[in-house]
Residue frames as qw, qx, qy, qz and C-alpha x, y, z in Angstrom:
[[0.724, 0.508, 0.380, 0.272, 14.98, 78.62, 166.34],
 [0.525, -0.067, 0.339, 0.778, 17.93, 80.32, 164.48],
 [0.302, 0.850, 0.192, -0.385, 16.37, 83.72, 163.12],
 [0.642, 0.553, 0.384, 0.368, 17.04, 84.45, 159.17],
 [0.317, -0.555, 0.005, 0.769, 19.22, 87.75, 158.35],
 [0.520, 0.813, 0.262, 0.012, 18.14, 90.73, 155.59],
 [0.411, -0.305, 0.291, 0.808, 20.89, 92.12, 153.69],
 [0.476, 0.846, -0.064, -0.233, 20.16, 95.16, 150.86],
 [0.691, -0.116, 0.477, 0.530, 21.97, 94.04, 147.90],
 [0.297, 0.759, -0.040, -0.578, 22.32, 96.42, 144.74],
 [0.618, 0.095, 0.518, 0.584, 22.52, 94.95, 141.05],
 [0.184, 0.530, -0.206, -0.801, 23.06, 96.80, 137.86],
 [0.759, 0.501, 0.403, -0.103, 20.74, 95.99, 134.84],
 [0.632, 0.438, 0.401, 0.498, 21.48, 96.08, 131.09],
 [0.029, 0.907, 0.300, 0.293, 20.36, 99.82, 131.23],
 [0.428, 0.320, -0.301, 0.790, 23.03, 100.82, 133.99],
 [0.490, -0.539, -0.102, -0.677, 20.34, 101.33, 136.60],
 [0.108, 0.221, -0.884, 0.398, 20.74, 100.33, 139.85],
 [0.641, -0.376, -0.516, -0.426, 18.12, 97.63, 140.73],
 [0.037, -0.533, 0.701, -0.472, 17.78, 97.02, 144.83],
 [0.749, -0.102, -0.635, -0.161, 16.98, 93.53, 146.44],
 [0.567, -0.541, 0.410, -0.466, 16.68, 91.94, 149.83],
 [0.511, 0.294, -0.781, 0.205, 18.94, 88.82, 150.31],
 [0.733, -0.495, 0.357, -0.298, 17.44, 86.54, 153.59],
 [0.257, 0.558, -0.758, 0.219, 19.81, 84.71, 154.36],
 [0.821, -0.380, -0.399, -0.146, 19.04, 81.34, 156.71],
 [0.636, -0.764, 0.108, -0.008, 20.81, 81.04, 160.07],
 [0.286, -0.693, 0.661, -0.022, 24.55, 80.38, 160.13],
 [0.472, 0.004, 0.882, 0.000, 24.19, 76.36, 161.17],
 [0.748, 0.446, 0.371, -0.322, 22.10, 76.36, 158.22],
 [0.162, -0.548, 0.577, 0.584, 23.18, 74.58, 154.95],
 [0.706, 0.518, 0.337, -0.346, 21.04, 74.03, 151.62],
 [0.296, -0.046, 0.657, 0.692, 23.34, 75.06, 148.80],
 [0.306, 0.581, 0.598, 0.460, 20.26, 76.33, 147.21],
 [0.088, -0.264, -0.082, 0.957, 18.96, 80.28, 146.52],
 [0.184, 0.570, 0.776, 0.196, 15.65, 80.96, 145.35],
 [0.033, -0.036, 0.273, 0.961, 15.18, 84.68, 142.89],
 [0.232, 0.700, 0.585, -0.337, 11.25, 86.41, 143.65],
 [0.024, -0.112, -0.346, -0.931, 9.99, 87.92, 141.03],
 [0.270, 0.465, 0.593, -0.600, 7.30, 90.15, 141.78],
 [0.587, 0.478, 0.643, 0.120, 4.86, 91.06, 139.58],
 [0.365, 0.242, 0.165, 0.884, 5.75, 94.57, 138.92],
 [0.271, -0.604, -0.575, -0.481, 2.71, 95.89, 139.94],
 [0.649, -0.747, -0.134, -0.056, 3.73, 96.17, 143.47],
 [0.033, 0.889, -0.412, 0.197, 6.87, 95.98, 145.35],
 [0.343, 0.268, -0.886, 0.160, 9.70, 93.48, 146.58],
 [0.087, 0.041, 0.870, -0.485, 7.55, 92.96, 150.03],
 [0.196, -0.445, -0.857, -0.173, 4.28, 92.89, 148.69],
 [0.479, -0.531, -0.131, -0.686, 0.49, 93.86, 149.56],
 [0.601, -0.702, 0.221, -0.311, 0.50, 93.84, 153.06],
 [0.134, -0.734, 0.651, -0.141, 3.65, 92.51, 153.29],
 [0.950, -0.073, 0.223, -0.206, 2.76, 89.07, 152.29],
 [0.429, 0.843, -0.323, 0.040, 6.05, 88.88, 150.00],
 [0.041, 0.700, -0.490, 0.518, 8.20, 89.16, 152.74],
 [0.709, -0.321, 0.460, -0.427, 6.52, 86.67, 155.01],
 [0.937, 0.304, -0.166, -0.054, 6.65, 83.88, 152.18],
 [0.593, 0.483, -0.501, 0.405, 10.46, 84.40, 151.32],
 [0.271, -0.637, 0.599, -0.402, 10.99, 84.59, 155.25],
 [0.808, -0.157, 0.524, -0.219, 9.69, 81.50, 156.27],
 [0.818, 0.565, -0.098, -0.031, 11.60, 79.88, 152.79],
 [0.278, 0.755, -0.434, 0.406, 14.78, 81.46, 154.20],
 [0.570, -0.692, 0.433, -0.095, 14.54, 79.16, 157.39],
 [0.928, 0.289, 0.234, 0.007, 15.81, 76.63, 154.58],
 [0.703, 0.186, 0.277, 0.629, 17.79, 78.22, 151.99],
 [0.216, -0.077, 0.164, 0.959, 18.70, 82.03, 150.40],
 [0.195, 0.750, 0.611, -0.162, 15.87, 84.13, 149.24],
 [0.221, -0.225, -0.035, 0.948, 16.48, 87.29, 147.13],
 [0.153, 0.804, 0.570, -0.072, 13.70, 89.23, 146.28],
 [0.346, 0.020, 0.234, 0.908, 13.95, 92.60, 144.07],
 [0.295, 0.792, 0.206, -0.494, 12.39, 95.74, 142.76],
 [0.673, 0.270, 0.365, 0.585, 12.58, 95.75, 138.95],
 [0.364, 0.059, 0.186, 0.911, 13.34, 98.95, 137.12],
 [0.018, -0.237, 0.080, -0.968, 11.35, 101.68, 138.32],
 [0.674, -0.511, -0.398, -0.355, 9.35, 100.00, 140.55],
 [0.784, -0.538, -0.185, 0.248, 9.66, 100.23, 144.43],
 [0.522, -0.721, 0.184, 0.418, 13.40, 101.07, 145.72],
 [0.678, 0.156, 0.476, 0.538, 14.83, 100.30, 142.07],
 [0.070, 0.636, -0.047, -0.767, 15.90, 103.55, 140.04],
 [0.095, 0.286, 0.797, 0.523, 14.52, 103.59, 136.13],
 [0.200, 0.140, 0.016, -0.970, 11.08, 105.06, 135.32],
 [0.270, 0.420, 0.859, 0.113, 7.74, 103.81, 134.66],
 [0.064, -0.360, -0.163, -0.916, 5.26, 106.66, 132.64],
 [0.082, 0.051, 0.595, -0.798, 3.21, 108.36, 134.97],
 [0.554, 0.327, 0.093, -0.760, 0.12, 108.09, 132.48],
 [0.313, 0.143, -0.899, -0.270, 0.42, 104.73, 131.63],
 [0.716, -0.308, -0.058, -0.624, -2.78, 102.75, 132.27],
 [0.566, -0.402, 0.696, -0.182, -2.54, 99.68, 134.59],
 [0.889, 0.323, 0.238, -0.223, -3.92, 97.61, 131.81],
 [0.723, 0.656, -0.216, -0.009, -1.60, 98.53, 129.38],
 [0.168, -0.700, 0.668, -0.188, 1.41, 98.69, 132.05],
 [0.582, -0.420, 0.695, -0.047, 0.75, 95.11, 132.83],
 [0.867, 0.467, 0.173, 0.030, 0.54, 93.69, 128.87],
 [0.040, 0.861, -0.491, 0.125, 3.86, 95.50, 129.08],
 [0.686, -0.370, 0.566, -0.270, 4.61, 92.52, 131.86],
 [0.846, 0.059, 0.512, -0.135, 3.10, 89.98, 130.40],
 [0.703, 0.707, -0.035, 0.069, 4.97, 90.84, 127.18],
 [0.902, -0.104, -0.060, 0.415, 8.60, 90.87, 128.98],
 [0.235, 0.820, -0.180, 0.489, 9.58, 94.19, 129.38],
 [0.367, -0.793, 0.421, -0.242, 11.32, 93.04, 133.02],
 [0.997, -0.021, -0.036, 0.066, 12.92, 89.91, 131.39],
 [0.585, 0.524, -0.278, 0.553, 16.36, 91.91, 131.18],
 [0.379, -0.632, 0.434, -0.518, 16.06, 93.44, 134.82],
 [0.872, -0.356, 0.291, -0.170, 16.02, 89.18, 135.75],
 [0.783, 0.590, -0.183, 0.068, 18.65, 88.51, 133.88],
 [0.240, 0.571, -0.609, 0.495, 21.09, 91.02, 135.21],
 [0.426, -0.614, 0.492, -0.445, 19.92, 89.38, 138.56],
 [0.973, -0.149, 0.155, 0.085, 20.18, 85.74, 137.85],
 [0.788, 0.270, -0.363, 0.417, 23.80, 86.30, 136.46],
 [0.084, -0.678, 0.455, -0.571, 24.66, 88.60, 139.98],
 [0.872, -0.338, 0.310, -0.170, 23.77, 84.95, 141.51],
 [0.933, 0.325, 0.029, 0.152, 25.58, 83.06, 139.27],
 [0.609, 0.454, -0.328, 0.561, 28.74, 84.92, 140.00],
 [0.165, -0.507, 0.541, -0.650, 28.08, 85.42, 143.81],
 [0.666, -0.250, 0.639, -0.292, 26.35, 82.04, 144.83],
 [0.208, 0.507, -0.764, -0.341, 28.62, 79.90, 142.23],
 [0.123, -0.085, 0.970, -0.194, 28.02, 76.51, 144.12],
 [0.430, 0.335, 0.506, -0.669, 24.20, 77.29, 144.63],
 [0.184, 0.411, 0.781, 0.432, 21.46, 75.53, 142.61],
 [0.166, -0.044, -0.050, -0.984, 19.19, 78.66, 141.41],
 [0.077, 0.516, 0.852, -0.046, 15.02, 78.50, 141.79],
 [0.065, -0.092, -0.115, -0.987, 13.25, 81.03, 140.28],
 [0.090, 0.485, 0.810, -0.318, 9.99, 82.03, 141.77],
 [0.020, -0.114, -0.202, -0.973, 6.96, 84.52, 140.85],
 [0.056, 0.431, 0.663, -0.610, 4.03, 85.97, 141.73],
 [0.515, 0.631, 0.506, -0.284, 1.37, 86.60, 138.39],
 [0.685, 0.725, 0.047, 0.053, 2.90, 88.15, 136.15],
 [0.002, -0.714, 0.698, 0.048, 6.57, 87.94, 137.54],
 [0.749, 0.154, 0.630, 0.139, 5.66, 83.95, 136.50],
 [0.664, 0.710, 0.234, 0.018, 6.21, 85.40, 133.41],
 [0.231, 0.878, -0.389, 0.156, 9.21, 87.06, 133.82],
 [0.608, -0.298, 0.730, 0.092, 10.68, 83.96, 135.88],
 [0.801, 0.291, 0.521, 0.050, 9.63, 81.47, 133.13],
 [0.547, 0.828, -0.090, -0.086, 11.23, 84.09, 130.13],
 [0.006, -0.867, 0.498, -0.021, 14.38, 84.84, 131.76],
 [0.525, -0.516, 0.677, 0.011, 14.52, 81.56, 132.96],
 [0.701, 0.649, 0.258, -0.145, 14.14, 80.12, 129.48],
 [0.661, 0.657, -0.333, 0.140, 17.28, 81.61, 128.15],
 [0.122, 0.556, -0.786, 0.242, 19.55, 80.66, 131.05],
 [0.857, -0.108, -0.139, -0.484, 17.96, 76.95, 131.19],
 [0.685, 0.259, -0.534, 0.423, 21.15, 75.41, 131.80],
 [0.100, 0.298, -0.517, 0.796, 21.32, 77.62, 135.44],
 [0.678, -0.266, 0.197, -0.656, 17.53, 77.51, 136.69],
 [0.088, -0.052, 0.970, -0.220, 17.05, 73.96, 138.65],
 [0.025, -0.322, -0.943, -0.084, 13.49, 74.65, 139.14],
 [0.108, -0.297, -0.305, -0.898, 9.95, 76.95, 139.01],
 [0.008, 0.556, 0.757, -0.342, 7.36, 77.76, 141.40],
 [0.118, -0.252, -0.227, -0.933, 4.63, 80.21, 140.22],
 [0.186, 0.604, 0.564, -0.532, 1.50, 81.68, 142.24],
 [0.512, 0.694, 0.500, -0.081, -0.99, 82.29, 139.56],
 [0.212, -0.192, 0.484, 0.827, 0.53, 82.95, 136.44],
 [0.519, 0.571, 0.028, -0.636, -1.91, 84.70, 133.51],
 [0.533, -0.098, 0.735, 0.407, -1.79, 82.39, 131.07],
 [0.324, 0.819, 0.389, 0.271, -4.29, 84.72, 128.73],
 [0.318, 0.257, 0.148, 0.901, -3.21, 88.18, 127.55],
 [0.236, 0.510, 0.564, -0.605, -5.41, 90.85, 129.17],
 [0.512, 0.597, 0.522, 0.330, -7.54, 92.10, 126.39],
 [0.280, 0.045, -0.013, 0.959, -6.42, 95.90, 125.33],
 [0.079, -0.436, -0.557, 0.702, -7.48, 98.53, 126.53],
 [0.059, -0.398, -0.890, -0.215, -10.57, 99.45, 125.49],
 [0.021, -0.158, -0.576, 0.802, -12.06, 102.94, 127.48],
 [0.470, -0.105, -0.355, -0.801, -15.27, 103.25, 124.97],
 [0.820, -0.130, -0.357, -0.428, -16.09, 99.73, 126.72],
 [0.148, -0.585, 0.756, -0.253, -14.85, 97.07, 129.85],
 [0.551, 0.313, -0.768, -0.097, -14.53, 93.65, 129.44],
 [0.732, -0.491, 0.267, -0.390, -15.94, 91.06, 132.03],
 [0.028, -0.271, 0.956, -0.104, -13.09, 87.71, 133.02],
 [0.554, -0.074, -0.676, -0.479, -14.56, 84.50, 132.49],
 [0.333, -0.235, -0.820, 0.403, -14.79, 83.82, 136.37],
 [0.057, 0.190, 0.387, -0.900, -16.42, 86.79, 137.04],
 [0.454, 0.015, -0.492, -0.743, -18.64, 86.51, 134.30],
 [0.513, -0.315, -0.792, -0.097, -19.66, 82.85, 135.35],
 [0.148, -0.414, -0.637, 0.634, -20.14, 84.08, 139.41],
 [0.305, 0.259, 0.057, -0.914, -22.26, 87.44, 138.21],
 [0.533, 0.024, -0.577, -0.619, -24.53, 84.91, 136.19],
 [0.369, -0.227, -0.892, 0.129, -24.94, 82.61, 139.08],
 [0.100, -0.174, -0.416, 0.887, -25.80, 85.41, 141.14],
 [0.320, 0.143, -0.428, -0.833, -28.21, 86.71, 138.50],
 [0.473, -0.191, -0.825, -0.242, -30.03, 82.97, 138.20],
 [0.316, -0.404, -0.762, 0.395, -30.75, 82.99, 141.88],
 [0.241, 0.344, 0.198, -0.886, -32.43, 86.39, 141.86],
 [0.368, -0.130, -0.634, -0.668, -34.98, 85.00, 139.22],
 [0.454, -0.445, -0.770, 0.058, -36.58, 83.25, 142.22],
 [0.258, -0.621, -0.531, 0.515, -36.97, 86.86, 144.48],
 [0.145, 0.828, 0.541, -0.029, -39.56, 89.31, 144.27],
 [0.274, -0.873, 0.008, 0.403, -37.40, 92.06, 145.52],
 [0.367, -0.476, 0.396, 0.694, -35.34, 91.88, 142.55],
 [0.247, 0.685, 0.619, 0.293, -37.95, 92.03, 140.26],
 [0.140, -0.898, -0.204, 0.363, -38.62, 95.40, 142.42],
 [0.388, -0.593, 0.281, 0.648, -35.20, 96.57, 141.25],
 [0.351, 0.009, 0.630, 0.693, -35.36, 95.91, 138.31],
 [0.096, 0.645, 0.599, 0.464, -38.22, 97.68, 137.16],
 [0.183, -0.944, -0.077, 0.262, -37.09, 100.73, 139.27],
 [0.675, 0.690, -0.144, 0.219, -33.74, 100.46, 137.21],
 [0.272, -0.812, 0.491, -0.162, -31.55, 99.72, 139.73],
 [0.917, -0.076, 0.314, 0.236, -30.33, 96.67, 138.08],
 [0.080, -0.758, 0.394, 0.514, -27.14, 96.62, 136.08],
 [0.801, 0.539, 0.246, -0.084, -28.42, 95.56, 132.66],
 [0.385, 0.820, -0.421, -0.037, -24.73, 96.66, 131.27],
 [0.180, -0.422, 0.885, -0.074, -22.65, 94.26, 133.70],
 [0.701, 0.017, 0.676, -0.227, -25.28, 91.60, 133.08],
 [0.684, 0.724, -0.080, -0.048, -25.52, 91.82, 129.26],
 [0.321, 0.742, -0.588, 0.017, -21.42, 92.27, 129.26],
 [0.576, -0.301, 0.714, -0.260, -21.22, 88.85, 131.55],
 [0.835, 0.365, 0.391, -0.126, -23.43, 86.82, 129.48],
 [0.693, 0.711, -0.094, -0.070, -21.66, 87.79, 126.15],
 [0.075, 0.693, -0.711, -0.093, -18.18, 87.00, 127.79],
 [0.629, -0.064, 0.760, -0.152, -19.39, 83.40, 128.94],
 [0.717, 0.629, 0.284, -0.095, -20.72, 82.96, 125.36],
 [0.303, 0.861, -0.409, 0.012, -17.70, 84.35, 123.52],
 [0.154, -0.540, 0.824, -0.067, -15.23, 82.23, 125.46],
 [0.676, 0.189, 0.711, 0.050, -17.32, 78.60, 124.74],
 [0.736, 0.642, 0.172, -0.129, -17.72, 79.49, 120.93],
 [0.358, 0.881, -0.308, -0.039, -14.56, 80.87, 120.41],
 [0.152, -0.528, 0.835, -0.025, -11.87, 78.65, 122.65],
 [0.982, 0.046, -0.101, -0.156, -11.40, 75.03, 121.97],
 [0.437, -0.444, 0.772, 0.125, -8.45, 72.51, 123.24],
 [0.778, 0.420, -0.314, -0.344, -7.98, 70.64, 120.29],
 [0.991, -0.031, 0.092, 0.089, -6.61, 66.99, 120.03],
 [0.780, 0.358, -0.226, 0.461, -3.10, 68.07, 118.87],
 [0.638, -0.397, -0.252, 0.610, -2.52, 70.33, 121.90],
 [0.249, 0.241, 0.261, 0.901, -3.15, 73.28, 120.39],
 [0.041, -0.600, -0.650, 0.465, -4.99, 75.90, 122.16],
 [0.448, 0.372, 0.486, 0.652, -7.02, 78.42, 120.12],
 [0.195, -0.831, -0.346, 0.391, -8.09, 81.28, 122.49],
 [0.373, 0.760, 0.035, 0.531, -7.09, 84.64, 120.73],
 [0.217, -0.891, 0.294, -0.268, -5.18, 85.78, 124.12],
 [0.910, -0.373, -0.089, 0.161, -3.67, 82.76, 124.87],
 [0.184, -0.808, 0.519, 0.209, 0.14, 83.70, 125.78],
 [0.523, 0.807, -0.274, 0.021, 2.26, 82.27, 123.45],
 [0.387, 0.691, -0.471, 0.389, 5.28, 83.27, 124.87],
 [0.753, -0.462, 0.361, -0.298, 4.02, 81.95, 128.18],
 [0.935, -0.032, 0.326, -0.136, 3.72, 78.34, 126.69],
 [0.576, 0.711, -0.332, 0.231, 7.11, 78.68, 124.29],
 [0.210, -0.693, 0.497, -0.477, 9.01, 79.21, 127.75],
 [0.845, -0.159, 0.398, -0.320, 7.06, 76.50, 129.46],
 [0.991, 0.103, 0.078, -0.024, 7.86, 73.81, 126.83],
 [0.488, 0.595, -0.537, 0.345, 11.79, 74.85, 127.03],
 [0.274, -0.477, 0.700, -0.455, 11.71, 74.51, 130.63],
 [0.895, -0.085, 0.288, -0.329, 10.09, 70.94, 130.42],
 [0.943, 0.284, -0.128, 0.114, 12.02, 69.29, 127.84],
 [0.434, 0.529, -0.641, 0.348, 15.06, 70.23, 130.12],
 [0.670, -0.480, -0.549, 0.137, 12.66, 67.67, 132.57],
 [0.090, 0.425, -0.194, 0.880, 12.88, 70.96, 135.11],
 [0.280, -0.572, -0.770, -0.047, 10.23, 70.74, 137.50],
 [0.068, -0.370, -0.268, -0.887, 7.54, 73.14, 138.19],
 [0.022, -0.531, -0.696, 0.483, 5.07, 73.89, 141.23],
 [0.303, -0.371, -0.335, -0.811, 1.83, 75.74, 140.11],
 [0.083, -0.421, -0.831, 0.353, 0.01, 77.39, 142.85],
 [0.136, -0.410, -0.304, -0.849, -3.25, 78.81, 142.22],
 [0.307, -0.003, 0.498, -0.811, -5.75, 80.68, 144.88],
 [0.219, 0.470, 0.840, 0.163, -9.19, 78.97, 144.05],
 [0.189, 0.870, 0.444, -0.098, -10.90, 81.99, 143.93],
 [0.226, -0.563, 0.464, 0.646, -8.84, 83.63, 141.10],
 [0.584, 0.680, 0.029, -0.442, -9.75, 84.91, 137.67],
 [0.438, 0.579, -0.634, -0.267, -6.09, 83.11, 136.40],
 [0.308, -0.161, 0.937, -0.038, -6.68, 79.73, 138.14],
 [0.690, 0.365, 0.478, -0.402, -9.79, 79.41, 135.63],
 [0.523, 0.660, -0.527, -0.116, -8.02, 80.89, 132.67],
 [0.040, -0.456, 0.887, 0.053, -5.18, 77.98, 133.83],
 [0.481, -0.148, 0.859, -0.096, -7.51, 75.44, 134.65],
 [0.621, 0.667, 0.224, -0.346, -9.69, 76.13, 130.97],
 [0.678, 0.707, -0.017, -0.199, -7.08, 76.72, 128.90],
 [0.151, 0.800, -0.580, -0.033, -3.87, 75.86, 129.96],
 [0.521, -0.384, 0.700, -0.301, -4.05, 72.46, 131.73],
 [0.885, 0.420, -0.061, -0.191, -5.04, 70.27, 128.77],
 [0.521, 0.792, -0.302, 0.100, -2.31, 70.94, 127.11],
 [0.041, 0.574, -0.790, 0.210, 0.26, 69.71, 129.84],
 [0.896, -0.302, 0.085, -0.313, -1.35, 66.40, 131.40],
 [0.823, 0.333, -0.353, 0.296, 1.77, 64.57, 130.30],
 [0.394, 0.234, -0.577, 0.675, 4.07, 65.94, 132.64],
 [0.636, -0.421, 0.179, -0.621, 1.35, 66.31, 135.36],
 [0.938, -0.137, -0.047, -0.314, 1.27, 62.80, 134.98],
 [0.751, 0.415, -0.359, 0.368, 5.03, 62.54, 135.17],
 [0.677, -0.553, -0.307, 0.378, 5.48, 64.44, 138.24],
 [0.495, 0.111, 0.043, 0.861, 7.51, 66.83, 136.27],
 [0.256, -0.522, -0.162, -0.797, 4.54, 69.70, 137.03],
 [0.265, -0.406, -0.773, 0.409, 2.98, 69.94, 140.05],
 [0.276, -0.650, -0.217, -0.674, -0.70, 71.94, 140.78],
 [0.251, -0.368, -0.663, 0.602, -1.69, 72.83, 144.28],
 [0.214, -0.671, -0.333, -0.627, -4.88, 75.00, 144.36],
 [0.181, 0.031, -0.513, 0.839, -5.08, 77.06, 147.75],
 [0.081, -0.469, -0.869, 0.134, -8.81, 76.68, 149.13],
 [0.144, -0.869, -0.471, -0.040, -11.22, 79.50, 149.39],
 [0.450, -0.707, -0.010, 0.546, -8.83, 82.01, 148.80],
 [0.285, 0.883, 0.273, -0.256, -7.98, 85.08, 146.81],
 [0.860, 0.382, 0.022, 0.338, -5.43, 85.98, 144.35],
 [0.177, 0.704, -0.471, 0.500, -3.02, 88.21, 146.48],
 [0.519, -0.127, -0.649, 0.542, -2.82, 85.74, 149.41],
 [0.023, -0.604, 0.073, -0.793, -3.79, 87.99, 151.69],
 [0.754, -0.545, 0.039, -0.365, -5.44, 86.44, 154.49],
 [0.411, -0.508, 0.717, -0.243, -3.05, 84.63, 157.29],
 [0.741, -0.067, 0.665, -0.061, -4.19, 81.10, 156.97],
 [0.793, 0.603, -0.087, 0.028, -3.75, 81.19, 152.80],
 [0.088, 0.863, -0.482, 0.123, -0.44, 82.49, 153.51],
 [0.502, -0.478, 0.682, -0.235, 0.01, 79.43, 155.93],
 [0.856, 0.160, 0.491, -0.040, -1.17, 77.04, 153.64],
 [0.732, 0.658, -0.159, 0.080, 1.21, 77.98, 151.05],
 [0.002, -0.623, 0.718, -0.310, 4.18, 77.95, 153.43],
 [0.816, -0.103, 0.555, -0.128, 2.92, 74.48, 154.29],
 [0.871, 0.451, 0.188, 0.043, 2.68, 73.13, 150.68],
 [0.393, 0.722, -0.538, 0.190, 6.70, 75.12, 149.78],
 [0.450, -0.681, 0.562, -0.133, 7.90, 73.35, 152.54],
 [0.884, 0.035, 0.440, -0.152, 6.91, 70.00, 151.12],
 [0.860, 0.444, 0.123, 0.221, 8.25, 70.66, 147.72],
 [0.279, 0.798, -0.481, 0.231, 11.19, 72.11, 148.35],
 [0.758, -0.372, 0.535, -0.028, 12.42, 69.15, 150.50],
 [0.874, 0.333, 0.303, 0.185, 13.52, 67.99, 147.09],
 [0.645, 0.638, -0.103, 0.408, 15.89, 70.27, 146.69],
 [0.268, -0.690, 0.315, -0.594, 16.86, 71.63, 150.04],
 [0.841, -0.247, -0.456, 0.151, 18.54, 68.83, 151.77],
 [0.066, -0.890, 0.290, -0.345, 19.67, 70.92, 155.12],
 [0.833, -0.216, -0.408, 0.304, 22.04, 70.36, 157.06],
 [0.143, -0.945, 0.158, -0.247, 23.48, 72.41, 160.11]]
């Protein structure tokens, strides 16, 4: 088999900063016409925790282009992030679009270096968010969207007097909880005080908080106080130009509940149209991390990107 080639590419952003990227390239005999733009989440770097990144977009690249980046002051890219910025707040930062101009300047450095080429914009949690903005205003250039667990809630702000439990975690620390009602030994604990009456109290009141407070309503209107907005603004430009979308989510993943609670109502229509597609990745965590997730998502891109990736050597 033909082996894929890295090139370092350098764009410049709005800002005059020089962002740097990795361009895989398929073999030679290979010929797709297409290019597909990683956005990471910011949080990390173009290749990823343990290099899972890098393995995806390779094994994509025996197909078609691949260009993965570092946005502004993350990784290899020059810019600045503050050095006392909390992770929380850094990534409401994200999820609020502060790297929708760093994807910009790189979907138009495709657009005037792989003219011919249909564009796919990918991401990885909260660079689904920064795919789904940028690609949003140049809707006329993006073909299509794959996202690995996008957030589709807002985290809640930060908070340092007090910490918030997710509604998956909440529900798994209450199951956990129920089944100790039936053994002795956690009685024991608990009346030596070596339970955690704060995480169990702060569980219970998120499960309770999220059934009273969210509701899908009949007109499509979702009424969570984090829901994203700007997420689902994006989303319904990139449908009504009948785009098509791949959502994959890890099962065991605090945003494939948030998606499958609060976001999935709301689209069944174009589920049922084909124009969406879900794939849920079995017993597996939300950075991919283990080999065989990895493999089963390089199974499931292969499939859908046969629709756009007609090779030919």
């Amino acid at each position: 088999m033909k082996k894929s080639k890295n090139e370092v590419v350098t764009i410049l952003n709005q800002k005059g900063e020089v962002l740097y990227g990795i361009l895989t390239s398929p073999a030679k005999e290979v010929r797709s016409g297409v290019i597909i733009i990683f956005c990471q989440a910011g949080l990390a770097i173009k290749s990823g925790v343990g290099n899972q990144f890098r393995l995806m977009c390779d094994n994509m690249a025996s197909r078609c282009h691949v260009l993965r980046f570092d946005q502004s002051g993350t990784g290899d890219s020059q810019g600045s992030v503050a050095a006392d910025i909390l992770m929380n707040d850094f990534f409401l930062m994200v999820m609020r679009g502060c790297f929708v101009d760093d994807t910009v300047s790189v979907i138009e450095w495709v657009r005037e270096n792989f003219s011919e080429f249909k564009i796919i914009l990918m991401g990885q949690c909260g660079g689904c968010l920064t795919a789904a903005y940028a690609g949003s205003r140049y809707i006329d250039d993006i073909h299509a969207y794959i996202m690995l667990a996008p957030p589709v809630l807002y985290l809640p702000e930060t908070n340092q007097k007090k910490s918030s439990v997710r509604s998956f975690d909440a529900n798994i620390i209450l199951r956990m909880y129920f089944k100790k009602l039936f053994s002795l030994k956690s009685y024991m604990n608990f009346f030596r005080g070596k339970s955690d009456l704060y995480l169990l109290y702060n569980s219970f009141l998120s499960v309770v908080k999220n059934r009273l407070s969210c509701r899908v309503l009949k007109k499509s209107v979702c009424t969570h106080e984090r829901f994203n907005q700007m997420f689902w603004d994006a989303f319904q430009i990139i449908v009504k130009k009948e785009r098509k979308i791949l959502f994959i989510f890890p099962e065991m993943d605090n945003e494939t509940y948030d998606f499958n609670t609060e976001f999935k109502p709301l689209i069944t229509q174009y589920i049922s149209s084909g124009l969406v597609s879900l794939e849920y990745v079995p017993e597996s965590e939300h950075s991919l991390m283990f080999k065989k997730h990895r493999l089963y998502v390089d199974d499931v891109l292969d499939r859908w990107l046969d629709m756009f990736c007609s090779v030919t050597t």
